[in-house]
N, C-alpha and C positions, 0 to 999 in steps of 0.2 A: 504494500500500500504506500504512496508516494508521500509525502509529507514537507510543506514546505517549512523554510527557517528564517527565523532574522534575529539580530541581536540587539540589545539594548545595553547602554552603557550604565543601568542601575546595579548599583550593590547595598546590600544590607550593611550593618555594622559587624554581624557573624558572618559575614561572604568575605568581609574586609580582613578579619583575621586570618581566613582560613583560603583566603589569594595566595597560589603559588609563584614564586618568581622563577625566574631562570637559574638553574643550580639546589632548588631546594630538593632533599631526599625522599622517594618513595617508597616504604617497605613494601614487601610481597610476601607475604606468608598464607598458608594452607590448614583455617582451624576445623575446617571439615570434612571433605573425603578426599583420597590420595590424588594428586597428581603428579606428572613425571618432570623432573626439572627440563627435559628437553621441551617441554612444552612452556615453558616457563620462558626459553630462551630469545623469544623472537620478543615478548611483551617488552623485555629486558630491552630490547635494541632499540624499539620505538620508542618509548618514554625517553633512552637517552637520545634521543634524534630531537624531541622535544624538547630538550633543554635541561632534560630533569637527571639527578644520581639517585640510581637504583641501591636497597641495601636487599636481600634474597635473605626470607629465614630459614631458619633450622628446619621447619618443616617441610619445605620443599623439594620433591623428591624422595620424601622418607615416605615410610610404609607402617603401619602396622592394621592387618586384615583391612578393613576397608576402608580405612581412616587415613590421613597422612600424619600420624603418628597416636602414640598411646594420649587418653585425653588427659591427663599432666604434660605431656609434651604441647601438645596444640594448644593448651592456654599459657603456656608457660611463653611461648614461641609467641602468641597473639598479644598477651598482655607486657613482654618484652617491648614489642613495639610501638603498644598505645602508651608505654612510659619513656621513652625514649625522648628525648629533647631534640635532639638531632632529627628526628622523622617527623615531615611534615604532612602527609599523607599514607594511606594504608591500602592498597589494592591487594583484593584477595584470588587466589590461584584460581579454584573455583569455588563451589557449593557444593553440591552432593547431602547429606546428611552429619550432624555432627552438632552442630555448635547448641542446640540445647544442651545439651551433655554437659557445657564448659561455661555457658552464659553467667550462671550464678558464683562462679567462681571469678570472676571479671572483678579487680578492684577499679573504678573509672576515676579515682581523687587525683589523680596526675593528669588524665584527660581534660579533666572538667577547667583545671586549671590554662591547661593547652590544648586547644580542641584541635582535633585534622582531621580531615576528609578521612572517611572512611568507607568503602569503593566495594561493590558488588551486589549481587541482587540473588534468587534462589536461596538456598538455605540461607544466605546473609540476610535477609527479611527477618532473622528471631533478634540479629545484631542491632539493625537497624532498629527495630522496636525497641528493643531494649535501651535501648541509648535516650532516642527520643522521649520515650516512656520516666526513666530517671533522670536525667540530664534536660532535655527541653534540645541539644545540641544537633545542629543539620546533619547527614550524611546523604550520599550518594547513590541511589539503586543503580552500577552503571554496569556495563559489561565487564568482563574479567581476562583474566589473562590467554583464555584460550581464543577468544575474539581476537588477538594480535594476530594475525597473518599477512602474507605479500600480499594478499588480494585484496585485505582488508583496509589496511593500513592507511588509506586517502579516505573511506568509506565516512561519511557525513557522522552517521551515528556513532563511528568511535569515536572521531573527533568531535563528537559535542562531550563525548567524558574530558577532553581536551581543557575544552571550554569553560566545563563547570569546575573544572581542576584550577584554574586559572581566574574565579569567580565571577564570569560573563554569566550576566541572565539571560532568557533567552527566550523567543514564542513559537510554538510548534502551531502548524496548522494540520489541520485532520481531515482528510476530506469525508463528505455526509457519509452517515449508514443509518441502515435504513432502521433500525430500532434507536436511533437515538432520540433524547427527550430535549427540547429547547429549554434556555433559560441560561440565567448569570450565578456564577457562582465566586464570591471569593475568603480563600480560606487556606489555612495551612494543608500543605499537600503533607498525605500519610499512607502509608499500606504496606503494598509487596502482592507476595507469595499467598494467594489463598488459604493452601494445604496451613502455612505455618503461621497465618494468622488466627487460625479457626483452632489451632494446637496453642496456642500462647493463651486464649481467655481463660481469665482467670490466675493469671501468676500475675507477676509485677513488670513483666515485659507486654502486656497486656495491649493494645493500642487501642489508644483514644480516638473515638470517632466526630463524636458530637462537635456541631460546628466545621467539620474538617472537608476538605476532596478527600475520597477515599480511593486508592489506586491499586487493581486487581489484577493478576495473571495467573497462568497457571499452565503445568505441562504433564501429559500422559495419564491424567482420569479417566473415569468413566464417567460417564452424563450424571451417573446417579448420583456419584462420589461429591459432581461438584452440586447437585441440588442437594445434598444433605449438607452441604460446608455454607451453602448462603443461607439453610433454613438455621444454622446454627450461626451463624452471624446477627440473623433478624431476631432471634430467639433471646439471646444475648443483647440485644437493643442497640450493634453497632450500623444497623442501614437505616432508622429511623436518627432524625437531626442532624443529617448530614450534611452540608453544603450542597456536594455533588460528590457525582461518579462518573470515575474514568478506568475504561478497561481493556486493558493491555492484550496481549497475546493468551488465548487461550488454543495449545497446539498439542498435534498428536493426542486426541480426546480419544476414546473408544465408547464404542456402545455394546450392551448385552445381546446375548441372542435371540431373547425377545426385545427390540427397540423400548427405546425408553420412550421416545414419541414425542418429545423436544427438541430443536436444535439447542446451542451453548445460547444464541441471542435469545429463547425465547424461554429457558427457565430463568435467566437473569433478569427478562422483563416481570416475569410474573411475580418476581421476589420484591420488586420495589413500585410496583405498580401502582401503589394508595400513594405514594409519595411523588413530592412536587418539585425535586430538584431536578435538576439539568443530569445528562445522561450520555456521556462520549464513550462508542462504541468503536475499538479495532485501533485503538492509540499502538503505535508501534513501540513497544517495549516489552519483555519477557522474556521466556525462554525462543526463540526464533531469531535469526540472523540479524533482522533488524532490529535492534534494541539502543533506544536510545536513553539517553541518562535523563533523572528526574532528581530534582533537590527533596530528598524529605527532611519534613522539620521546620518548613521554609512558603510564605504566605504564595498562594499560585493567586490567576483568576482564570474562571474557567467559561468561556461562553460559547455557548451550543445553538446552532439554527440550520434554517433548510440548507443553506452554504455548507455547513460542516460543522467542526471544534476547531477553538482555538484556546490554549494553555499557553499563560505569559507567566515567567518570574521577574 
């Protein structure tokens, strides 16, 4: 889906801080599931083409059963680098599964004091909350390191994790679909990861909806998987008070052998249907090649009409 771009020269007082210059350091560590340092190697080459010094942790390229290391390694490895003075941003290898495991072990009193970018999307969605959830502090749903390829590399939507690296705001335009709902929305953008939102209610990584854009994707369900994950969202009171909703890549879905008898557009209509916000369908971001970066934590506005969506920070 095409998606146009433009930029604006606004930044927050938190964007201000967390503006990368030329030379500043970017860790990469792996507090979820294994990755191979060769994969790791090419992310390595373009960041420093951008200007930036790479530090690579411990975790990458380590192993242990499906982890990239034992979960005292991956927090040990992850909270290494959120305490770190030296490291001004955090990009993660990938996602996979893991970082509940380790979330509550997370000391953030050195973060809060220095906040950095902290980069990835998938499992990084419990990170993300987490943070936001205690801290109130921005982070990045952006792509990860396996996004870095020769092909990729000029590709718009890496380089908007560029952008947001570098604290450029910025307005996505959406072209129409056909389940979307019109209307203005403005409000702190929040979500992720369905599966690990709908897993987080109830603890303290929990995310706040009320008031908020709420921003959803998701990969490899089944239709039913995801209408029990929104009926447990509404259920829980995070789709009622909401600003607006935006929603990302929902990919490689399956269905039973008896159809479930909805498409993905039409159990999500029927979930919010009594409600009167604005409702942006097929925003490019998630798991699928085009993933572009979203500030969470961070005020959007969101307006939707027969034209399309459009998302400013």
């Amino acid at each position: 889906m095409p998606i146009i771009l433009f930029l604006f020269c606004y930044r927050s007082l938190l964007l201000d801080i967390m503006n990368l210059q030329q030379g500043a350091v970017i860790g990469i560590t792996c507090p979820s599931g294994y990755v191979s340092a060769e994969r790791i190697q090419y992310a390595t080459t373009v960041l420093e083409r951008w200007g930036y010094k790479v530090k690579v942790g411990k975790t990458v390229g380590n192993e242990f059963h499906y982890f990239s290391g034992t979960d005292a390694e991956r927090h040990a490895d992850l909270q290494a680098m959120m305490d770190d003075p030296a490291v001004d941003a955090i990009l993660m290898g990938r996602g996979g599964y893991g970082m509940s495991r380790i979330i509550d072990r997370l000391d953030l009193t050195a973060f809060k004091a220095r906040p950095k970018w902290i980069c990835g999307f998938s499992d990084i969605t419990v990170l993300h909350s987490h943070i936001v959830a205690t801290t109130g502090i921005a982070t990045l749903h952006s792509p990860m390191c396996g996004a870095f390829k020769p092909e990729t590399e000029n590709e718009d939507y890496l380089l908007s994790l560029k952008r947001a690296l570098a604290g450029d705001a910025e307005r996505y335009v959406v072209p129409a679909a056909t389940y979307n709902r019109s209307g203005v929305a403005r409000g702190v953008l929040t979500g992720g990861n369905l599966s690990l939102l709908v897993h987080m209610i109830g603890t303290v990584s929990d995310v706040d909806t009320k008031g908020k854009i709420l921003f959803l994707e998701d990969l490899g369900e089944h239709l039913y998987h995801i209408d029990r994950m929104l009926l447990q969202l509404k259920r829980a009171g995070k789709l009622d008070g909401l600003a607006g909703l935006v929603l990302g890549g929902f990919t490689d879905l399956q269905d039973t052998d008896r159809p479930f008898g909805q498409t993905i557009e039409e159990i999500i209509r029927d979930k919010v249907k009594e409600y009167d916000y604005p409702v942006c369908f097929n925003f490019p971001s998630g798991h699928q090649e085009v993933n572009y970066t979203l500030a969470l934590g961070v005020v959007h506005t969101l307006t939707v009409n027969e034209a399309g969506a459009v998302l400013v920070r």
